[in-house]
C-alpha positions in Angstrom: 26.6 -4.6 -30.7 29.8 -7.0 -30.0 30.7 -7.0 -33.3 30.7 -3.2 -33.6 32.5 -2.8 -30.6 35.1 -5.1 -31.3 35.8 -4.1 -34.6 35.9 -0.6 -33.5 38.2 -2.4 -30.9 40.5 -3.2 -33.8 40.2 -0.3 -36.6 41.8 1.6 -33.5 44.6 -0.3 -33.1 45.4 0.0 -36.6 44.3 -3.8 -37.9 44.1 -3.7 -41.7 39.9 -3.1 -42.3 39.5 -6.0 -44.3 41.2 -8.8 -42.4 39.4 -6.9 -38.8 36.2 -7.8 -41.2 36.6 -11.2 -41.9 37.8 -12.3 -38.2 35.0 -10.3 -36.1 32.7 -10.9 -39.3 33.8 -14.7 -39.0 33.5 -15.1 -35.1 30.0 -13.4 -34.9 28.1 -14.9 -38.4 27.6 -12.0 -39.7 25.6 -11.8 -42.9 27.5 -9.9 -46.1 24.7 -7.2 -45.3 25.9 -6.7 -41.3 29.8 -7.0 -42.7 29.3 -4.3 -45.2 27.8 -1.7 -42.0 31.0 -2.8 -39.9 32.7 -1.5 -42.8 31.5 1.6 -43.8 30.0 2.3 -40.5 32.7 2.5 -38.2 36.4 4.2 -38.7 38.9 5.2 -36.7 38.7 7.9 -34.0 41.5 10.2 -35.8 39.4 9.6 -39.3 35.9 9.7 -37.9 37.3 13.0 -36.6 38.8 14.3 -39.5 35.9 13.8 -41.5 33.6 14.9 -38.7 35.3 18.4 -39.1 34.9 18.9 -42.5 31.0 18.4 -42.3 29.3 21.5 -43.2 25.4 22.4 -43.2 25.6 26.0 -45.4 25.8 25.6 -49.2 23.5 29.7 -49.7 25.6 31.1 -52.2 28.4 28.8 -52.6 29.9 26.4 -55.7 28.4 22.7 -55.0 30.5 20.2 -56.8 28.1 17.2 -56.4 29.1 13.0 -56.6 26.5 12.5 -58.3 25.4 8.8 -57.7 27.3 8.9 -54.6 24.3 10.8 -53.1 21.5 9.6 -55.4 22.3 6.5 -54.6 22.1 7.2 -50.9 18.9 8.1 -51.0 17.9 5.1 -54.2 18.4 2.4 -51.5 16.5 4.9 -48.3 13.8 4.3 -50.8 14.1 0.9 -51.7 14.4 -0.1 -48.0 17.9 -0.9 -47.4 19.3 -0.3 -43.8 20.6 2.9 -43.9 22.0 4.6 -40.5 24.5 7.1 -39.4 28.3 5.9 -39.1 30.6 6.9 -36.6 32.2 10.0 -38.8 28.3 11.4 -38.7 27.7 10.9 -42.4 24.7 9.0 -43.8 25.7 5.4 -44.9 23.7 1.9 -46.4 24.3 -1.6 -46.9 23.2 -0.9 -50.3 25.5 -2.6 -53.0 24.3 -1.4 -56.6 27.8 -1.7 -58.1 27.0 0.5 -61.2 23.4 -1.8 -61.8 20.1 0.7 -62.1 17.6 -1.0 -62.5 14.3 1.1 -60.6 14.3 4.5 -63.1 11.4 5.7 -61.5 12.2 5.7 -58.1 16.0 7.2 -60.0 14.2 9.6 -61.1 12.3 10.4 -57.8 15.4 11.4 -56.1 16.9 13.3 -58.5 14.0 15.5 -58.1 13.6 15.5 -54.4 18.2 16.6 -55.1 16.6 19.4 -57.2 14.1 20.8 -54.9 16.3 20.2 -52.7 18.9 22.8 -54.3 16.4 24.8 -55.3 15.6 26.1 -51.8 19.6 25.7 -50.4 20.3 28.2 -53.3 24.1 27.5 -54.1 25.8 30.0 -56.5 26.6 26.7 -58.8 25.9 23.4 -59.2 28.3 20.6 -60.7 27.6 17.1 -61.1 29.7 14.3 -61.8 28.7 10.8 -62.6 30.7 7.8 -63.2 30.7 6.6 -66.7 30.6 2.6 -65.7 27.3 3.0 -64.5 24.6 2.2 -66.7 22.5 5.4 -68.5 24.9 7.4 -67.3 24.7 9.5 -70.4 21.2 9.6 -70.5 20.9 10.5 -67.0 23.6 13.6 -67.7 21.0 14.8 -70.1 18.2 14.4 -67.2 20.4 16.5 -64.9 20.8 19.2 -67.5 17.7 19.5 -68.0 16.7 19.7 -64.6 19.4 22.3 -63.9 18.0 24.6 -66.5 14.1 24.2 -65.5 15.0 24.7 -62.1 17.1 28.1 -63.0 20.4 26.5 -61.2 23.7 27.7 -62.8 25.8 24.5 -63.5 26.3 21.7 -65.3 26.8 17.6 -65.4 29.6 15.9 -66.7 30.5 12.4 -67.2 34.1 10.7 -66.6 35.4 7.4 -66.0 35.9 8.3 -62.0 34.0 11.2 -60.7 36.3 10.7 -57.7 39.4 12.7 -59.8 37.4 15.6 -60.3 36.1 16.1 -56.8 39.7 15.2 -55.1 41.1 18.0 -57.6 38.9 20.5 -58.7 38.5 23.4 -56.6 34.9 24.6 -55.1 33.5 26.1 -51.9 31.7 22.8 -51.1 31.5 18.9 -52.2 28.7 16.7 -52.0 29.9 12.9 -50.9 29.8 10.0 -48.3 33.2 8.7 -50.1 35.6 8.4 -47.1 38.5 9.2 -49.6 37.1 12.1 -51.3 36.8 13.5 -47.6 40.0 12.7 -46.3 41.3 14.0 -50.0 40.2 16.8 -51.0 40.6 18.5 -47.9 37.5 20.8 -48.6 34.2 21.8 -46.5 31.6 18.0 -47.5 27.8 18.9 -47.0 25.8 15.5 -46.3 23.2 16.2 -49.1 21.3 12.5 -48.7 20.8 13.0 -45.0 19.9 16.1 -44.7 16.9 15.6 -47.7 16.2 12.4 -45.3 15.6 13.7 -41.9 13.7 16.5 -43.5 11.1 15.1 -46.2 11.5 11.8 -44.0 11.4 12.4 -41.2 14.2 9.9 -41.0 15.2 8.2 -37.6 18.3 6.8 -38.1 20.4 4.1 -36.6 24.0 6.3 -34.8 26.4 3.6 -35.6 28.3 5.8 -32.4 25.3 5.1 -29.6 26.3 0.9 -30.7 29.8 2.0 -29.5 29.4 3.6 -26.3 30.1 0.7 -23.4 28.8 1.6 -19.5 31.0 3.1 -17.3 35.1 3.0 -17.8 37.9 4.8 -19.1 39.2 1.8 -20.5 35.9 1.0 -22.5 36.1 4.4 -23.5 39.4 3.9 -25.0 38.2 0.4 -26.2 35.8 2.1 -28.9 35.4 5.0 -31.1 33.6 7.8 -29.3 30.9 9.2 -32.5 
């Protein structure tokens, strides 16, 4: 909890991310694992903020333009027992580091069909998926998610670039599906958390609020010390 609080301590005071990482990372021993949810767990108040806004529950009727292993990832390492946990912006996180390498298709396979039922019963006016071509199958898992679109009656489709990131940042639809803090801050568009919202309902998740490791007893000046999630 030290470690969170004082590199909360420091993300608000505008030290660059990476060198607050290595110094409380460094002082405290932390693990690559523990570094990595120090990271991508806690932000700045005015960013957790901004991305807190843009967090939306409603996708009935809308277009859903879906990062596509952004979120199946998400809930890849849920299954495969990675910590997972809430960060500070709200938005379901992992220390999960798959860097483009798939190697469990089954379990793959397993949440994209949990995605689909998932959809299924949301019932979005569209559905479009992007996945990044550097990560292995991703052609054959395209296919998949075609497939899937079509035997679950969804209107959409899948495509495959180099960076999924471009399309979501620039094309326009009611509603994206990501964690990625810079597709948030980006595309300045309404972000449904897809992963934990499949999570706390077929899971019956109880997850880690990187935001109750934050809150300090008592003062105004540990208030200001940390990011309120």
């Amino acid at each position: 909890m030290e470690a969170c609080r004082d590199y909360a301590y420091m993300v608000n005071r505008l030290y660059p991310e990476r060198g607050a990482i290595k110094l409380v990372g460094d002082r405290y021993r932390l693990t690559r694992d523990q570094r990595t949810v120090l990271y991508r767990g806690i932000s700045s108040r005015e960013k957790s903020e901004l991305r807190k806004s843009r967090l939306v529950q409603e996708i009935k009727g809308l277009t859903l333009a879906v990062d596509g292993y952004n979120v199946l990832f998400s809930l890849l390492n849920y299954r495969l027992g990675r910590f997972t946990f809430i960060a500070n912006d709200n938005f379901l996180r992992d220390a999960g580091s798959l860097h483009g390498r798939l190697r469990d298709e089954k379990t793959f396979h397993d949440c994209l069909s949990q995605l689909m039922d998932f959809l299924v019963s949301r019932q979005p006016a569209r559905v479009d998926m992007f996945l990044d071509s550097p990560v292995s199958h991703s052609e054959r898992h395209a296919q998949m998610i075609r497939e899937m679109l079509a035997s679950c009656r969804l209107q959409g489709e899948c495509q495959v670039l180099h960076s999924a990131d471009f399309a979501l940042k620039h094309y326009r639809y009611d509603v994206l599906a990501t964690s990625d803090t810079v597709i948030i801050e980006r595309a300045e568009r309404p972000v449904a958390d897809i992963p934990r919202m499949i999570l706390e309902k077929h899971y019956n998740a109880n997850l880690i609020r990187i935001s109750d490791l934050l809150r300090l007893p008592g003062t105004d000046q540990a208030e200001d010390a940390v990011n309120e999630g």
